[in-house]
Backbone as a printed PyTorch tensor [residue, N CA C, xyz], in Angstrom:
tensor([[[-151.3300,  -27.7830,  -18.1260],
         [-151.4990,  -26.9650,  -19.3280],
         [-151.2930,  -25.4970,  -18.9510]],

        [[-150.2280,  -25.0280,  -19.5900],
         [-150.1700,  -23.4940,  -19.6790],
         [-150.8520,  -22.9560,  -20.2880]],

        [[-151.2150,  -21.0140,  -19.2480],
         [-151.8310,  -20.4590,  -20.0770],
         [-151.5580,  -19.8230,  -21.1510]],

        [[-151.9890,  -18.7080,  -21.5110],
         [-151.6730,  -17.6750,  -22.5970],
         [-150.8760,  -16.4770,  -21.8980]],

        [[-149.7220,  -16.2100,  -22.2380],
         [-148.8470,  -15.5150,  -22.1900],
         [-148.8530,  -13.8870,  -22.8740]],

        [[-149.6010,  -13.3010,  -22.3970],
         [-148.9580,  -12.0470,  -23.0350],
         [-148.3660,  -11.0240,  -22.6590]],

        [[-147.6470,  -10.5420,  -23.8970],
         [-146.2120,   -9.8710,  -23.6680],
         [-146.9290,   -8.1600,  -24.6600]],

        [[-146.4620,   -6.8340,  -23.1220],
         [-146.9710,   -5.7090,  -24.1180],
         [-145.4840,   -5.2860,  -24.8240]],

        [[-145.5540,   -5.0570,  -26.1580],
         [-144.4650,   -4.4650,  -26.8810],
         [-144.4690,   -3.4950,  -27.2960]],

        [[-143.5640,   -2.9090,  -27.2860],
         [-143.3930,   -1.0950,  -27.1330],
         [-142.6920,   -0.8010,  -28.6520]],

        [[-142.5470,    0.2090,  -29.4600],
         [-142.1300,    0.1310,  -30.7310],
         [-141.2700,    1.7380,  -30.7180]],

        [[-140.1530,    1.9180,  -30.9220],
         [-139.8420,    3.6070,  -30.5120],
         [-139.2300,    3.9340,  -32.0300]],

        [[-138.8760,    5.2180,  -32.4140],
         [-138.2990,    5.8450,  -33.8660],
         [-139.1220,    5.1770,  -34.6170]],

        [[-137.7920,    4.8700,  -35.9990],
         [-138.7930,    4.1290,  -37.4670],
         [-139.3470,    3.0450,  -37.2090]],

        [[-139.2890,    2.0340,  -36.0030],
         [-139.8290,    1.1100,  -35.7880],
         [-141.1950,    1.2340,  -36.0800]],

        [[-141.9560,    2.3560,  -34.9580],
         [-142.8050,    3.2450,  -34.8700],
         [-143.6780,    3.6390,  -35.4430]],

        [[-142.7600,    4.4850,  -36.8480],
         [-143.3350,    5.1440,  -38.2500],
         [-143.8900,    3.5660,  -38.9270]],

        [[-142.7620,    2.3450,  -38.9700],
         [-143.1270,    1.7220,  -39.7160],
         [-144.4790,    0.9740,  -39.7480]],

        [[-144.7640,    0.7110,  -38.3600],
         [-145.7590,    0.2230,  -37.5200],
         [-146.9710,    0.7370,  -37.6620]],

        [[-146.9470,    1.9620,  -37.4290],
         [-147.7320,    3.1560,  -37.4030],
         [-148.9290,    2.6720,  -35.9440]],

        [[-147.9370,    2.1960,  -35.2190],
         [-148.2120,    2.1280,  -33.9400],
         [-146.9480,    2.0210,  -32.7400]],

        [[-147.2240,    2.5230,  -31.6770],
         [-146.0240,    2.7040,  -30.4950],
         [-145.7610,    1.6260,  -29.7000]],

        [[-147.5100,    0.7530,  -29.4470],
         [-147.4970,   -0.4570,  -28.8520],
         [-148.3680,   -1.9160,  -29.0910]],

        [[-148.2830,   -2.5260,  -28.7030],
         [-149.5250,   -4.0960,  -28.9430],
         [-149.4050,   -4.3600,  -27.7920]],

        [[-150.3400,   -5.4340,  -27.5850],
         [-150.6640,   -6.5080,  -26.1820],
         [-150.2520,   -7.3020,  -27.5910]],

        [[-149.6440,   -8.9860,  -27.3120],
         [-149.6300,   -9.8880,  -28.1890],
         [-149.6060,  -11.0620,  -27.2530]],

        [[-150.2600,  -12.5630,  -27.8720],
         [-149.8160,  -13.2130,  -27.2360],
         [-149.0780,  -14.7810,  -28.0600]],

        [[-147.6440,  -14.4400,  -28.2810],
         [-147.1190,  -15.8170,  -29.1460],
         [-147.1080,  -17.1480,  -28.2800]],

        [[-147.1760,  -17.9530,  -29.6800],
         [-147.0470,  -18.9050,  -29.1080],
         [-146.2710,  -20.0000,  -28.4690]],

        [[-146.4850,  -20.7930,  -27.6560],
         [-145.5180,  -20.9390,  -26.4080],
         [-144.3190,  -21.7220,  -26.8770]],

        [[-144.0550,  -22.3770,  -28.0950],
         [-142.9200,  -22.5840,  -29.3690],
         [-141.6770,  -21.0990,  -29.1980]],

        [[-142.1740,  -19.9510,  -29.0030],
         [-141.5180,  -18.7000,  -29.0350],
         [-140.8120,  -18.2670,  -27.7070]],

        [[-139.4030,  -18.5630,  -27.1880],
         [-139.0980,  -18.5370,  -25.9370],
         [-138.0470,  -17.6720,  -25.7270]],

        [[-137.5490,  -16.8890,  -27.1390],
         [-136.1770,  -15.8950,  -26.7490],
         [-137.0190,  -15.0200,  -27.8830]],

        [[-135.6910,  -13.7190,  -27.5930],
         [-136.5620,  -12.5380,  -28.2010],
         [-135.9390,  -12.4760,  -29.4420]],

        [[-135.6090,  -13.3840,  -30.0820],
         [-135.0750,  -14.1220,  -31.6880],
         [-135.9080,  -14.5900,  -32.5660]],

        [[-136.7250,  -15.4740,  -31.4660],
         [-137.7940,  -16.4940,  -32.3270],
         [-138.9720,  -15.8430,  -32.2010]],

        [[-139.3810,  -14.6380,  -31.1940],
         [-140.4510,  -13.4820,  -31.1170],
         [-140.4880,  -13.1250,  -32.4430]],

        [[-139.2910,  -12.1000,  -32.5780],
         [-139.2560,  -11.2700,  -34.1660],
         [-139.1580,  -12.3630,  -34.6770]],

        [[-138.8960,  -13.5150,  -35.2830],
         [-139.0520,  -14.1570,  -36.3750],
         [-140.6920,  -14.4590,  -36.5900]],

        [[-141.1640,  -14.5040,  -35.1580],
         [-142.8880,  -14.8220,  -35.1130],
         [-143.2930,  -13.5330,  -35.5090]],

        [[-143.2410,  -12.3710,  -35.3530],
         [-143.6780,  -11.1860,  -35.7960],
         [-143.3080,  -11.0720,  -36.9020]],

        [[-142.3860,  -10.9750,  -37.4790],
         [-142.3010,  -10.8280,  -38.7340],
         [-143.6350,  -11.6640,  -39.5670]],

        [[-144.0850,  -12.8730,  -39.3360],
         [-145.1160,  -13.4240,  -39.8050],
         [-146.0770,  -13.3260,  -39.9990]],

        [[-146.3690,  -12.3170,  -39.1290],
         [-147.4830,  -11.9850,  -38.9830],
         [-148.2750,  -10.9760,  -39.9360]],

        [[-147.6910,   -9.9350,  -40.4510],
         [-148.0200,   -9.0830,  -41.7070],
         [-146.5130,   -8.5190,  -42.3050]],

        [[-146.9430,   -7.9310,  -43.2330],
         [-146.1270,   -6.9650,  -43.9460],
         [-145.3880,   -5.8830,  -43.2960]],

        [[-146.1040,   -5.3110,  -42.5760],
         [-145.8810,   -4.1750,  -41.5540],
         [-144.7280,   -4.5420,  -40.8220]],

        [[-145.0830,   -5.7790,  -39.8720],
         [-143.8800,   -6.3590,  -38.7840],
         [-142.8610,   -6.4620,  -39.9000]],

        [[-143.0540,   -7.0460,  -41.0440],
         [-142.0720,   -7.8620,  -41.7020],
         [-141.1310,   -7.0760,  -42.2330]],

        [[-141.4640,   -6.0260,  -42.8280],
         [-140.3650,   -4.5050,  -43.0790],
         [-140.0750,   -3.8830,  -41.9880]],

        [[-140.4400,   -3.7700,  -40.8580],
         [-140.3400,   -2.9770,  -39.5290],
         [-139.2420,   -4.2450,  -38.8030]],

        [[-139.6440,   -4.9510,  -39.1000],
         [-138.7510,   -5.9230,  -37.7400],
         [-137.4200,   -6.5480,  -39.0320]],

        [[-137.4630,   -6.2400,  -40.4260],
         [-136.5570,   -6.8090,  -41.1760],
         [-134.9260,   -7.2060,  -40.8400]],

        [[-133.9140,   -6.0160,  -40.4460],
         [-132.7020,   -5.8830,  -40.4000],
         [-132.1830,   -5.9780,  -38.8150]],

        [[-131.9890,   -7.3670,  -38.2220],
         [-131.6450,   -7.3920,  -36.7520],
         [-130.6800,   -6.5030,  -36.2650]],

        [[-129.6080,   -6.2570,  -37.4970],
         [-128.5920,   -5.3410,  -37.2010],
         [-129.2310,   -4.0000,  -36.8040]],

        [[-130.3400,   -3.4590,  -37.4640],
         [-130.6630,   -2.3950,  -37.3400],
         [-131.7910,   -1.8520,  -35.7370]],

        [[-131.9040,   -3.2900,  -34.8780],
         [-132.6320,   -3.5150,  -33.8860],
         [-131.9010,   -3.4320,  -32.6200]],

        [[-132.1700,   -2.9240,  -31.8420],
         [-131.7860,   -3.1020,  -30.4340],
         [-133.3340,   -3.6990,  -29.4740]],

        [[-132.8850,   -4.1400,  -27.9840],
         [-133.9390,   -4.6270,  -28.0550],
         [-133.9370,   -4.4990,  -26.4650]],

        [[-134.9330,   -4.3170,  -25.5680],
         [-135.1810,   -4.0680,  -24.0500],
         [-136.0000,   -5.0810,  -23.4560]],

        [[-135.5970,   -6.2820,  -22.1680],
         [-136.7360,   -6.8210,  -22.1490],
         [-137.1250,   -6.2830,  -20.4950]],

        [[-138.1830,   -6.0510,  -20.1870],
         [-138.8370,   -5.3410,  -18.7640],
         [-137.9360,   -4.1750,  -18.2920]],

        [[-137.6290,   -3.5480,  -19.5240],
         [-136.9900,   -1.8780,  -19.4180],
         [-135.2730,   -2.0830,  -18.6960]],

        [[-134.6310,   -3.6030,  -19.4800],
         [-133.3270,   -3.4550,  -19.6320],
         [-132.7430,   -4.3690,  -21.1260]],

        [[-131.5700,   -3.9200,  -21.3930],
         [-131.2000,   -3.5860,  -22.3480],
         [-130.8640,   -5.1840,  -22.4280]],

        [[-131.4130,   -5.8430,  -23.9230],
         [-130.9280,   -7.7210,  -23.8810],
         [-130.7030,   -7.5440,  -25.6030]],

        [[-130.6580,   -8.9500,  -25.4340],
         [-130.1090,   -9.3360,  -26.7680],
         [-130.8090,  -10.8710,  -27.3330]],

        [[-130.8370,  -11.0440,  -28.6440],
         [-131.6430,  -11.7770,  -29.3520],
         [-131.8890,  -12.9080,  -28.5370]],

        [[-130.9990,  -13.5160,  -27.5650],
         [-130.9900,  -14.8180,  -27.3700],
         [-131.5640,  -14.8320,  -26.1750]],

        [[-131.8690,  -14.1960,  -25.7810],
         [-132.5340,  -13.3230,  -24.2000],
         [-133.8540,  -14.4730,  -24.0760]],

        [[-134.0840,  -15.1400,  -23.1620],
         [-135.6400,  -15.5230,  -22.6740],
         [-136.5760,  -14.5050,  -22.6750]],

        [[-137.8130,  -15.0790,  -23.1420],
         [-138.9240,  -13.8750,  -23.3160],
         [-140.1750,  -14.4770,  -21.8970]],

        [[-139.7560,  -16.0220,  -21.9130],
         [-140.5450,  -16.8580,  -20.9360],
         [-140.4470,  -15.7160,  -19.2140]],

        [[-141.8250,  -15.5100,  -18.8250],
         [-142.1830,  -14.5280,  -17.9730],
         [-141.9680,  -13.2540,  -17.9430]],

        [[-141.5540,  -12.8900,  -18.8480],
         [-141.5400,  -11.0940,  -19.3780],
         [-142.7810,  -10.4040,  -19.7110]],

        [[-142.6990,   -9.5240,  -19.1110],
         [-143.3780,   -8.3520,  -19.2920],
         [-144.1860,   -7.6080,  -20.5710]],

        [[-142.9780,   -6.9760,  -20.7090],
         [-142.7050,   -6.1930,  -21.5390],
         [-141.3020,   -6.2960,  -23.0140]],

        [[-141.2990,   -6.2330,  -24.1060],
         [-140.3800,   -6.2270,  -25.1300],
         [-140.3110,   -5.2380,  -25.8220]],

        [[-139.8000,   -4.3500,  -25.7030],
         [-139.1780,   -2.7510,  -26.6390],
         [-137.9370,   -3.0960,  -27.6200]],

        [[-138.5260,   -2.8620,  -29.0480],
         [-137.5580,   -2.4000,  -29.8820],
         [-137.4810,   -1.0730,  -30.6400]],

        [[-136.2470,   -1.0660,  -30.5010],
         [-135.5690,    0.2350,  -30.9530],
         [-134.4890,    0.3110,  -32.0150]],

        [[-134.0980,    1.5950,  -33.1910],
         [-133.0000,    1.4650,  -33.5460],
         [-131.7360,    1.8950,  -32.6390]],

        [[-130.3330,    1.4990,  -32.8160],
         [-129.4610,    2.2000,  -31.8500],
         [-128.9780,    3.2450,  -32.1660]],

        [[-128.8280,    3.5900,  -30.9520],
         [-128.8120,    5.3190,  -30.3960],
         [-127.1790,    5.7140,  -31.2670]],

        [[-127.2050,    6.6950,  -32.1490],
         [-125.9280,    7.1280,  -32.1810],
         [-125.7010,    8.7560,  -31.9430]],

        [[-124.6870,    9.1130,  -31.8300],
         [-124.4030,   10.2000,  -30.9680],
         [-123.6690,   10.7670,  -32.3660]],

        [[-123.4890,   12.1290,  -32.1050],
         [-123.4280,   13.3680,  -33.0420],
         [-123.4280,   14.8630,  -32.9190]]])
């Protein structure tokens, strides 16, 4: 029997505002194994996640402070940072 897994998540820009927090300790459940089915589990969780984590397009995503993508394993990670992407100007 596995234990409980938790993952700290970092929240940066409107993510942020939307949140009206920067970070969580969380711990999903062990059904949740890429950082796809995470945000689909967060989103569930309230209103807040659910407008904040809404538009994947609008998400970029870091797992243990490098740069991944939805389909990414979350199984023994750290850490999960989302962000919007960076555009230049």
């Amino acid at each position: 029997m596995s234990g409980e897994h938790t993952l700290r998540l970092l929240y940066f820009a409107w993510v942020r505002e939307k949140l009206g927090k920067g970070e969580e300790n969380i711990a999903p459940p062990e059904q949740v194994r890429t950082v796809g089915e995470l945000l689909s589990w967060l989103r569930g969780l309230d209103e807040a996640h659910a407008e904040a984590l809404a538009d994947e397009a609008m998400l970029r995503v870091a797992v243990d402070q490098q740069h991944a993508d939805f389909d990414t394993p979350i199984t023994g990670v750290r850490e999960v940072a989302f962000f919007p992407p960076v555009t230049g100007g």
